[in-house]
KEMIBA-42973 format. One line per 3 residues: number of its first residue (from 1); for each residue x, y, z of C-alpha. Coordinates in steps of 0.5 Angstrom, whole numbers, plus 500, padded with zeros to 3 digits. Each point is the difference from the previous one (the first is absolute). Layout:
<rs>
NUM) X Y Z ~ ... $
</rs>
This chain:
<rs>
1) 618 521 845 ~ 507 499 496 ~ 499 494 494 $
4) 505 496 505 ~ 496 500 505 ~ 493 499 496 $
7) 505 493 497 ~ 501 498 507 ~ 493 501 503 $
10) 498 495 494 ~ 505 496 501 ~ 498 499 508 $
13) 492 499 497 ~ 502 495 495 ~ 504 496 506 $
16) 493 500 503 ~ 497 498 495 ~ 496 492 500 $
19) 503 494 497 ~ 494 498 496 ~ 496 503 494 $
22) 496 507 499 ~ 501 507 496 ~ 505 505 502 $
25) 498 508 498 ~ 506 504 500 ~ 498 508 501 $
28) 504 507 499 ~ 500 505 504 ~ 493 502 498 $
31) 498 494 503 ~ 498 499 492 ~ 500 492 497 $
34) 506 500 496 ~ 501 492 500 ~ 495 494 501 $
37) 504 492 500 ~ 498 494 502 ~ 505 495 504 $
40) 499 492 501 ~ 505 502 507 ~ 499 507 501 $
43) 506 501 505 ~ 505 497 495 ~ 497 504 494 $
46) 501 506 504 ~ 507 499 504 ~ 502 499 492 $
49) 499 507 498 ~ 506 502 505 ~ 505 495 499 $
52) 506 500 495 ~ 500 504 494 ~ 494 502 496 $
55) 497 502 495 ~ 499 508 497 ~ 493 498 501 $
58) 501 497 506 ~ 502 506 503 ~ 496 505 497 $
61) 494 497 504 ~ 504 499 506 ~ 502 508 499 $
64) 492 502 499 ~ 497 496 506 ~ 499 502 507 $
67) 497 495 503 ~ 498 492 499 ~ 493 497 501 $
70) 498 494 500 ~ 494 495 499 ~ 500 492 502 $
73) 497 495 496 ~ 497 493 500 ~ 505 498 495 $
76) 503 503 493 ~ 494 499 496 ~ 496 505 504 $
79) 506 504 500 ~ 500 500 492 ~ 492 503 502 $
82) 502 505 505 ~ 506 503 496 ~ 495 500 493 $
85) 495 505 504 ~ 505 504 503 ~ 503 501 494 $
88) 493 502 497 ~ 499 504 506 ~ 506 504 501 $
91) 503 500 493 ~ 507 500 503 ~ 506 504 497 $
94) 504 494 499 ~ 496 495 498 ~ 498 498 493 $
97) 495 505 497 ~ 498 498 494 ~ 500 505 494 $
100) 498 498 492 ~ 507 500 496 ~ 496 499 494 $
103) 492 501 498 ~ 498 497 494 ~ 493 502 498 $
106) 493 496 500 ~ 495 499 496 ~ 493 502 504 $
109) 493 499 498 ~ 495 503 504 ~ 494 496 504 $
112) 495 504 497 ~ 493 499 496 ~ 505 503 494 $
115) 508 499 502 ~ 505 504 499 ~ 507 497 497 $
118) 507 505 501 ~ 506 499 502 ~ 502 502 508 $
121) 507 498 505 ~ 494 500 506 ~ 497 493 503 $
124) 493 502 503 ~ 496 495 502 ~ 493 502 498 $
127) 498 494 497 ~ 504 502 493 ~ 504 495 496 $
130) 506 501 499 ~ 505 497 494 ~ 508 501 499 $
133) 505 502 503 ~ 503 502 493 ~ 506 503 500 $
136) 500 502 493 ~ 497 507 500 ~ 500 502 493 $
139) 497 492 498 ~ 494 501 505 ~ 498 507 498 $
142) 500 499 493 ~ 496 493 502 ~ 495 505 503 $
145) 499 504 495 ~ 499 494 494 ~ 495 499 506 $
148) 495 506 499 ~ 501 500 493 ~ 497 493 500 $
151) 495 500 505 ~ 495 506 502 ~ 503 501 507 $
154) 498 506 504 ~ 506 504 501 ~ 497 505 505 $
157) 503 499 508 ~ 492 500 503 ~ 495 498 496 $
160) 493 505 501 ~ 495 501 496 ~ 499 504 494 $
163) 496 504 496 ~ 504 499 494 ~ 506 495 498 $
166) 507 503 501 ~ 506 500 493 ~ 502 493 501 $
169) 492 498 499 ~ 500 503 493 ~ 508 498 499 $
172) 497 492 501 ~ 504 499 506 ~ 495 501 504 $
175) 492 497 500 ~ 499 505 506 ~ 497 496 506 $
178) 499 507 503 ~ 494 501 495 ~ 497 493 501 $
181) 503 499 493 ~ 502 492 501 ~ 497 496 505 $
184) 504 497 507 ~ 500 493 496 ~ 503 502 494 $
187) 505 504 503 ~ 503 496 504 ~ 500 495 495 $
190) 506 503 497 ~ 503 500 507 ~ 501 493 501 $
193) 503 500 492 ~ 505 505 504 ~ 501 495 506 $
196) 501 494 495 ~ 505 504 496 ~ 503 502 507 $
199) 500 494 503 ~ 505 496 495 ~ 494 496 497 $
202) 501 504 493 ~ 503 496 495 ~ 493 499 496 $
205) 498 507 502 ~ 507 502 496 ~ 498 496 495 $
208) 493 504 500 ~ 504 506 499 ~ 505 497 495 $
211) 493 498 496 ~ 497 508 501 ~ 506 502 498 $
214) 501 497 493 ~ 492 500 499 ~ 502 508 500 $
217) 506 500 496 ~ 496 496 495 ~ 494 505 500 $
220) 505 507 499 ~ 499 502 507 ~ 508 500 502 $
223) 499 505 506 ~ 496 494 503 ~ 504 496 498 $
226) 506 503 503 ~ 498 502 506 ~ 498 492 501 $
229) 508 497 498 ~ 502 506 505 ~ 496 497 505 $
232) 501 493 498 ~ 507 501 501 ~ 499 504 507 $
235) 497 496 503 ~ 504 494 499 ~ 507 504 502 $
238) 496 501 507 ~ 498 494 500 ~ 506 496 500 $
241) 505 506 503 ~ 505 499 506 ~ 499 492 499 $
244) 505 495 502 ~ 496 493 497 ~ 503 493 504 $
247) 498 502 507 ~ 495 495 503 ~ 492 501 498 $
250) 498 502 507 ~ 500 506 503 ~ 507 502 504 $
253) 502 506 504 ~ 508 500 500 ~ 502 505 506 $
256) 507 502 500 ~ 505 504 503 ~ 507 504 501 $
259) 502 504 506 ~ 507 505 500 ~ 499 502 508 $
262) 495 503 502 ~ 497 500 492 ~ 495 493 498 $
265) 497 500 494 ~ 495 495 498 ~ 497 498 494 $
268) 494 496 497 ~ 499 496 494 ~ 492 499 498 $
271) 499 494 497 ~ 493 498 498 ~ 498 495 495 $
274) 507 498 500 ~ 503 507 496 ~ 504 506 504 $
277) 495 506 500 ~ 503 505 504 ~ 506 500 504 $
280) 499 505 507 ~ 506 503 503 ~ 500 503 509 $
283) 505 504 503 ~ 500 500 507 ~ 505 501 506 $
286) 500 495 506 ~ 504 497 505 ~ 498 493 500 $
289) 504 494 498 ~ 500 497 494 ~ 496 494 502 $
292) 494 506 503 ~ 500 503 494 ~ 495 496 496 $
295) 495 500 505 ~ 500 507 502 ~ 500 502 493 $
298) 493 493 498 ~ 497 504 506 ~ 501 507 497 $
301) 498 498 493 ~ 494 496 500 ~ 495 503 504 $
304) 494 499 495 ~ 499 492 499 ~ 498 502 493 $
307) 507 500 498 ~ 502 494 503 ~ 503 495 494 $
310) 498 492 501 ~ 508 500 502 ~ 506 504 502 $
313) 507 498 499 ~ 506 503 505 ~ 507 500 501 $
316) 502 495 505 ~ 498 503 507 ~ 500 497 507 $
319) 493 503 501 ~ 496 497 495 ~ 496 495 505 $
322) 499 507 504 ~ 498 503 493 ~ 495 495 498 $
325) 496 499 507 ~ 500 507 499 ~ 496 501 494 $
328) 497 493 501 ~ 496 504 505 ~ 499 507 498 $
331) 498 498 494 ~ 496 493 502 ~ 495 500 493 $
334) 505 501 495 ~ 505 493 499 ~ 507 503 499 $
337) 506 496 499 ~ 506 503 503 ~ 506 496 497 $
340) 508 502 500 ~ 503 499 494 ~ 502 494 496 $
343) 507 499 499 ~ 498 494 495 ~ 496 504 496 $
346) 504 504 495 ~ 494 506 499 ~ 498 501 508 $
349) 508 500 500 ~ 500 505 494 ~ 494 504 502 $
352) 503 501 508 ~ 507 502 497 ~ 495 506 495 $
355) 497 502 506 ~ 507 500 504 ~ 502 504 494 $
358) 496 505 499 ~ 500 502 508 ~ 508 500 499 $
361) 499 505 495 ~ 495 505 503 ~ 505 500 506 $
364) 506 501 496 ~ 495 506 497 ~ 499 503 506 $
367) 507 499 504 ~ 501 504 493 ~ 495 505 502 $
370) 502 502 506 ~ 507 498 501 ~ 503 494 504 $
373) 501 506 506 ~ 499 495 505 ~ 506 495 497 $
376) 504 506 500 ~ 499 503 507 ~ 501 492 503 $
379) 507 500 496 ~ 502 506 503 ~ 499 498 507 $
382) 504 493 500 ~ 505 503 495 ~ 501 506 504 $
385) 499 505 494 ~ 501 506 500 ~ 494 502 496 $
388) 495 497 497 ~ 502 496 494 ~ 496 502 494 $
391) 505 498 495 ~ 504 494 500 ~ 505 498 495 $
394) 501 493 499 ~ 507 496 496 ~ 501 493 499 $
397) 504 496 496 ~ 499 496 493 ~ 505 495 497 $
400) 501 493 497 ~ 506 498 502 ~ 503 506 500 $
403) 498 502 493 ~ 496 506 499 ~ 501 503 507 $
406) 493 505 501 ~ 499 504 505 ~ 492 502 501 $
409) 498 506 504 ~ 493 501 501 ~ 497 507 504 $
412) 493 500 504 ~ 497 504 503 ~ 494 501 505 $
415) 500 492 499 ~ 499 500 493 ~ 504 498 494 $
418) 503 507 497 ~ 502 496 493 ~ 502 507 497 $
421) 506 499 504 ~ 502 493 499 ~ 507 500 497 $
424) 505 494 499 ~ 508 500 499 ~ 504 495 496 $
427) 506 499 505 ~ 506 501 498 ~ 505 498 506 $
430) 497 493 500 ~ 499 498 493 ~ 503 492 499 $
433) 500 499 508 ~ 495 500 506 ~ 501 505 505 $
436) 493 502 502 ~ 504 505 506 ~ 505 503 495 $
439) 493 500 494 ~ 495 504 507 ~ 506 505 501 $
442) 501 502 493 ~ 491 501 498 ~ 500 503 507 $
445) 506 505 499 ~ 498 501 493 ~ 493 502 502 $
448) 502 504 505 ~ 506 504 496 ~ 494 501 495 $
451) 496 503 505 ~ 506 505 504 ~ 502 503 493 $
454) 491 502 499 ~ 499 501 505 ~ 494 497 501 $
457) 496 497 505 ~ 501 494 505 ~ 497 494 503 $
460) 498 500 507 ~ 501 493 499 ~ 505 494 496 $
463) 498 493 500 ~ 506 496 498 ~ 497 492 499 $
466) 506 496 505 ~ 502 499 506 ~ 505 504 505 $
469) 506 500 494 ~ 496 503 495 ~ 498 506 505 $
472) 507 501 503 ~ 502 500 494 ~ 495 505 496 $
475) 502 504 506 ~ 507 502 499 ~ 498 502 494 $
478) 495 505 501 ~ 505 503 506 ~ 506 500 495 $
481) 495 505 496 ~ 497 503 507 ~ 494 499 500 $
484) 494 497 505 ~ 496 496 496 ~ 496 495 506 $
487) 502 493 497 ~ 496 494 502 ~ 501 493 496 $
490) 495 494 500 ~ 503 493 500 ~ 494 496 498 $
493) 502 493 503 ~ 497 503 506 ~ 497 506 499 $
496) 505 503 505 ~ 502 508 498 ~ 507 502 502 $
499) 503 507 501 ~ 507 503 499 ~ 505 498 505 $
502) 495 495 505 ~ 500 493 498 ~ 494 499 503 $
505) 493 499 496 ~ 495 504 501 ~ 494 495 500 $
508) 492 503 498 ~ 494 495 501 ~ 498 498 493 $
511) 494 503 499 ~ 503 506 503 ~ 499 507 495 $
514) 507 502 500 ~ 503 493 497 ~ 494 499 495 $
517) 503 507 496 ~ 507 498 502 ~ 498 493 497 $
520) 496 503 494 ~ 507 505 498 ~ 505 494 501 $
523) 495 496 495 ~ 500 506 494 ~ 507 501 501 $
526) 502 492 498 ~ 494 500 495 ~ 504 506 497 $
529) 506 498 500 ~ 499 493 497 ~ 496 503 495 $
532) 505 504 497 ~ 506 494 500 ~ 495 497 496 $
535) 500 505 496 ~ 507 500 499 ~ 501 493 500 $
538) 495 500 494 ~ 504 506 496 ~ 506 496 501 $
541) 497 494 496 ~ 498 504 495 ~ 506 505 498 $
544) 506 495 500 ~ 506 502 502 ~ 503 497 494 $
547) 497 507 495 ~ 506 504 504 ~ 505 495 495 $
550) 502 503 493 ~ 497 496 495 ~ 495 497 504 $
553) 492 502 498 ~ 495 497 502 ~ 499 494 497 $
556) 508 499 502 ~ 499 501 507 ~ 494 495 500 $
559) 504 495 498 ~ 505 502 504 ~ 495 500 506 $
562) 497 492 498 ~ 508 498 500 ~ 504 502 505 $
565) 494 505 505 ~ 505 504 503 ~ 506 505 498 $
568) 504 496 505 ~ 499 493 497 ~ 501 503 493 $
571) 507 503 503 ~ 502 493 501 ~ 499 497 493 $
574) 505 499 493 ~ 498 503 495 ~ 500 496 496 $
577) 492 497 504 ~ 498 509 500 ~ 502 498 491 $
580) 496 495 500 ~ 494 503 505 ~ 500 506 496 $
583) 501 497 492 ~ 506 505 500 ~ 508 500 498 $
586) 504 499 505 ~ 503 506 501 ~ 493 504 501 $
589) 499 495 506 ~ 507 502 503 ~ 498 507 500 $
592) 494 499 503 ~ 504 496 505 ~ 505 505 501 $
595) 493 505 502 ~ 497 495 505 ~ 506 499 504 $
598) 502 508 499 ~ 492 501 502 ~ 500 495 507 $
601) 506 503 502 ~ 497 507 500 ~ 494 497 504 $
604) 505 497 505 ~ 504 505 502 ~ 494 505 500 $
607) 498 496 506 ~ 507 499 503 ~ 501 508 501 $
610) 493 501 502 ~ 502 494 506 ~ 506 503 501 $
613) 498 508 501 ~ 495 498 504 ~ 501 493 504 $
616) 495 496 503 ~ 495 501 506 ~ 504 499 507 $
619) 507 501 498 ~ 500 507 501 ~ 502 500 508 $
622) 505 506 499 ~ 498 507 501 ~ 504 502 493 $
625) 498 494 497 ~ 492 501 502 ~ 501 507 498 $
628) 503 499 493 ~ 495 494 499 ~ 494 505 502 $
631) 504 506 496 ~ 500 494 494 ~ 493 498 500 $
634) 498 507 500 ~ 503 502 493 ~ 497 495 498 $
637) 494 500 502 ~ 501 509 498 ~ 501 497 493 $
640) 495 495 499 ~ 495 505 504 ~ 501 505 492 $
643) 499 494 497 ~ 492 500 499 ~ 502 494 496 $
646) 502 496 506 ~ 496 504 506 ~ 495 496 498 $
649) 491 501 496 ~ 494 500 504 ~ 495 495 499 $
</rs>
C-alpha cells in the first residue's frame, strides 16, 4: 500500500471516530505503537491531523502511521490515566522519553551496622540516605577526602570479617570494625556528625573544626592543621555552591519548558529550604500541544512520591485543573500544591523565566548538534528549491538617515550561525541619501562579484529582509551577473515570504520549522548590520572630520567640533567667529576657512558622480540603460571586491 493511500485510510478512520473523549494509538506498519494522545473531542482532534498545512512533526507521524486506534472514555480526566499508562506500556516513538541531560552525583551513606558514605550518580532505594546533588565535582571529592582524614570511616566497598586490619587501620583513618575494633554505637556516632555536617546544620560543627584547627596550629602540628582549614573551606564551597538566595523558604519544584518542532526540552529547579540546589535538564520528542506538554512530562517524572515537593510551579497551562485531579489522586497521601506561576511575584516570574532559559539553550544545542535538517527540508518544498538549503546567506541594510549606510552579510549553515563568514560593507552608492534598493544592490553585486572572480562556493539560498521590491531587485542583479542563486525575502509585518517575479507571499504557519530558521537568519542579519552602524557611528564621534584641515590638531579640532559640530557649519561662518573660536590671527582662520570649504566641496561632488554613473533604483527602464547601470555597478563592486579595506571583516 502506497503512503497516499495509508493518509487516506486515516483520514476515513478519523471521520468515523466519536465526538467525545478517550486515547487514540497511532501504529506503523509493524503494527508497532509509534504515538499515544489523548482528546477531550476525539474525532476533532483526529480530523485535525488532516486538514491544512502542518507542521514537520505533524507530518513525519502521519508519513509513519498505518492505521489509528481509538479508546473512548468517561471524561478527560480518565483519559490523561489511560494515556500516561499506555505511554509506560508501549514507550512510543514520538512520545516524550525522558533522557537525564545533566546528572549531578549524590552523597550515600549506606543502611548498614557500619555505613559506608561515597560519592555516586545512581538513586537506589534500599533504604540509603542520600545528600546533594552537588554540581561541584572537584568541591565534593575534596570534601570526602577531608572526611576520612577526620573520621575513621571504612573505605572497604563490603565490610567482612578479618583476622588482621588492612592500611588504612595503621594509617588512623580506619578503626577496622571488620575486626571488631570499635563498637556499633561508637561508630555510628561519627556518622551522625557526618549527616549533621550534611544536612547544613553546620555552622557550630565549623566552628568545631576552626577551633581544632588552631589548637593544631598552636601545638606545631601544621600537617593537621592544614588538612582541617582545607576541609573547613571544602565544605563551605559545597555547602553554598549553585545557590540562588531570595527565593521563598518553602520547598518549590519550577518546571519549564522550550519546544522547536517535534524538540521539547524541560527544565526543573530544585528548590529546598528556600536555595536552588540543582537544576535538571530532559530531552524529549513529542507531538502533543503545548498545553499537554506539562502533564505528559509530571506523569513521566514523578513516579516515586519521594520526589514530590510540597509545591510545583508551571507555566500557564489549560490542563492545570486535570494535572492536580491527577496527582491529588495518584498520590493521595502526599499534600502537593500545584500552582501556575505568579505573574505578581517577581521571583516566581525570574525563577520560570530560568527555567524557560535554560530548556531554550539545551534546544538551540541540540538543533546545533544535529542541524536544523527538518526546518530545511520544509523550506525546500514550499520554496520550491532545488536542493536542500545547507547554506543561507542573509543581507540587511543599516543607516541612520542615510548616514553610514552598512550593508550586513551574514551565512548559515545546516541552520547554525557560520560567523566565520559574516562580513559587512561600508556602501558607497548611497552614503548621504536613503535608497535601501540601490544600497541592496550594490552589497549584493558586490558580494557576488567577490565570489565569481574566486571562484567559491554559493549559497542554496539568499534571504533578503523586504518585501517584493527588495527581491525583484536583487534579482536583476544577480541575472546581470548569470547567477542562479534561490531568493527569498522576509517582510516582518506579517511574516510573509516573497520570491522573485510573484507578488503573492507565501505564508508558513507560525510554529512552522521553516519560518522559525528564516526568522532566526532575518534577526542575526539586522542585529549585525546595526552593530556595525554603531560602530561606525562611534569612529565618526571620535575622529573629527576637522583633523583633515591644515593647521588643525586635536585641541583645535575640539574646539572647532563644541562651536560649530560640523564641517558645513564651519563653511558658513566669518572669519573673524573661527579667529575668535581658535585664538588665532585672522589670516590663520582664512586659510582654515578656504580648506573646509575646498574639503566639502570634494565630499559633495564625490557623491554627485557616484549618483550620476550609476543612478537611483527603478530609473533604469531601457535595456542599454539597464545594461550600463548593471555594467557600472559591477566595476564598482570589481574595484571594492580588491579592496580588502572595504569588503568588509569577519566577526
Amino acid at each position: 500500500m502506497t503512503s497516499q493511500n495509508y493518509r487516506e485510510k486515516l483520514h476515513q478512520t478519523a471521520l468515523k471516530a466519536p465526538a467525545s473523549s478517550g486515547v487514540y494509538l497511532w501504529r506503523n506498519e509493524e503494527n508497532t505503537v509509534i504515538y499515544v494522545g489523548k482528546a477531550k473531542n476525539l474525532k476533532n482532534r483526529l480530523t485535525s491531523y488532516f486538514s491544512g498545512q502542518k507542521e514537520i512533526k505533524t507530518r513525519l507521524l502521519i508519513s509513519h502511521a498505518a492505521s489509528i486506534e481509538y479508546i473512548t472514555t468517561l471524561n478527560e480526566y480518565e483519559a490523561l490515566l489511560l494515556e500516561n499508562n499506555l505511554i509506560k506500556k508501549y514507550s512510543p516513538r514520538y512520545n516524550i522519553n525522558l533522557k537525564d541531560g545533566k546528572s549531578y552525583p549524590v552523597l550515600r551513606i549506606t543502611k548498614e551496622d557500619f555505613p559506608k558514605i561515597f560519592r555516586t550518580r545512581r538513586i537506589m532505594q534500599d533504604g540509603s540516605t542520600y545528600f546533594g546533588p552537588y554540581p561541584d565535582v572537584a568541591a565534593l571529592d575534596v570534601f570526602l577526602e577531608t572526611i576520612f582524614k577526620l573520621y575513621p570511616l571504612r573505605h572497604c566497598r563490603t565490610l567482612k570479617k578479618r583476622e588482621s586490619p588492612c592500611l588504612y587501620y595503621h594509617m588512623k583513618q580506619c578503626k577496622a570494625p571488620c575486626c571488631n575494633k570499635i563498637s556499633k554505637e561508637e561508630y555510628n556516632e561519627y556518622i551522625s556528625e557526618v549527616i549533621s555536617l550534611l544536612q547544613g546544620h553546620n555552622e557550630e560543627n565549623i566552628a568545631l573544626l576552626t577551633a581544632q584547627m588552631k589548637e593544631a596550629a598552636a601545638q606545631l602540628n601544621f600537617e593537621k592543621a592544614s588538612r582541617l582549614r582545607d576541609g573547613i573551606k571544602a565544605l563551605m564551597i559545597m555547602q553554598n555552591q549553585n545557590i540562588v538566595q531570595d527565593f521563598d523558604s518553602m520547598d518549590k519544584d519550577y518546571i519549564g519548558y522550550y519546544s522547536e518542532g517535534e524538540l521539547v526540552s524541560f527544565t526543573v529547579l530544585k528548590i529546598r529550604q528556600g536555595k536552588l540546589l540543582g537544576r535538571e535538564n530532559y530531552r524529549a520528542e513529542s507531538l502533543n500541544d503545548d498545553d499537554d506538554l506539562i502533564g505528559e512530562f509530571m506523569a513521566c517524572y514523578y513516579e516515586d512520591k519521594n520526589q514530590i515537593p510540597p509545591n510545583i510551579v508551571i507555566p500557564t497551562t489549560e490542563s492545570l485543573e486535570i494535572i492536580k485531579k491527577w496527582l491529588a489522586e495518584t498520590y493521595s497521601d502526599i499534600n502537593c500544591h500545584l500552582t501556575i506561576v505568579d505573574s505578581n511575584s517577581a521571583k516566581e516570574v525570574a525563577s520560570m523565566n530560568m527555567c524557560v532559559q535554560n530548556a531554550h539553550e539545551d534546544i538551540i544545542r541540540r538543533l546545533r548538534d544535529r542541524g536544523d535538517v527538518p526546518a530545511m527540508e520544509e523550506l525546500k518544498e514550499k520554496l520550491g528549491l532545488p536542493c536542500l538549503p545547507v547554506r543561507i546567506e542573509g543581507f540587511d541594510i543599516a543607516h541612520i538617515g542615510g548616514k553610514f549606510p552598512v550593508a550586513s552579510l551574514i551565512s548559515f549553515y545546516n541552520g547554525n550561525p557560520d560567523k566565520k563568514n559574516y562580513r559587512y560593507f561600508r556602501l558607497k552608492t548611497t552614503d548621504g541619501y536613503i535608497d535601501d534598493f540601490a544600497s541592496m544592490r550594490e552589497a549584493v553585486s558586490r558580494r557576488y562579484t567577490r565570489l565569481l572572480n574566486e571562484q567559491a562556493e554559493l549559497p542554496d539560498l539568499l534571504l533578503i529582509d523586504g518585501g517584493i521590491g527588495q527581491v525583484n531587485a536583487v534579482n536583476e542583479i544577480l541575472q546581470a551577473l548569470g547567477l542562479d542563486i534561490p531568493i527569498a525575502g522576509l517582510a516582518k509585518r506579517d511574516e510573509e515570504i516573497y520570491r522573485p517575479g510573484n507578488s503573492t507571499p507565501i505564508c508558513l504557519p507560525k510554529r512552522s520549522d521553516g519560518l522559525r530558521l528564516l526568522q532566526r537568519v532575518r534577526d542575526e542579519t539586522h542585529r549585525f548590520a546595526t552593530s556595525r552602524n554603531q560602530n561606525l557611528r562611534t569612529k565618526e564621534n571620535t575622529d573629527s572630520i576637522f583633523l583633515e584641515l591644515p593647521g588643525v590638531g586635536e585641541k583645535r579640532a575640539i574646539m572647532l567640533q563644541k562651536q560649530f559640530t560640523t564641517l558645513e557649519n564651519l563653511t558658513k561662518q566669518e572669519e573673524s567667529a573661527i579667529a575668535q573660536c581658535l585664538h588665532i590671527k585672522a589670516f590663520e582662520a582664512a586659510q582654515i576657512l578656504l580648506s573646509a570649504k575646498a574639503l566639502l566641496e570634494t565630499r559633495e561632488e564625490k557623491k554627485k558622480t557616484q549618483r550620476l554613473s550609476l543612478g537611483k533604483a527603478g530609473t533604469t527602464k531601457e535595456t542599454a540603460a539597464q545594461a550600463q547601470y548593471i555594467s557600472d555597478l559591477a566595476s564598482l563592486a570589481l574595484e571594492a571586491a580588491n579592496d580588502s579595506d572595504e569588503y568588509g571583516e569577519k566577526e
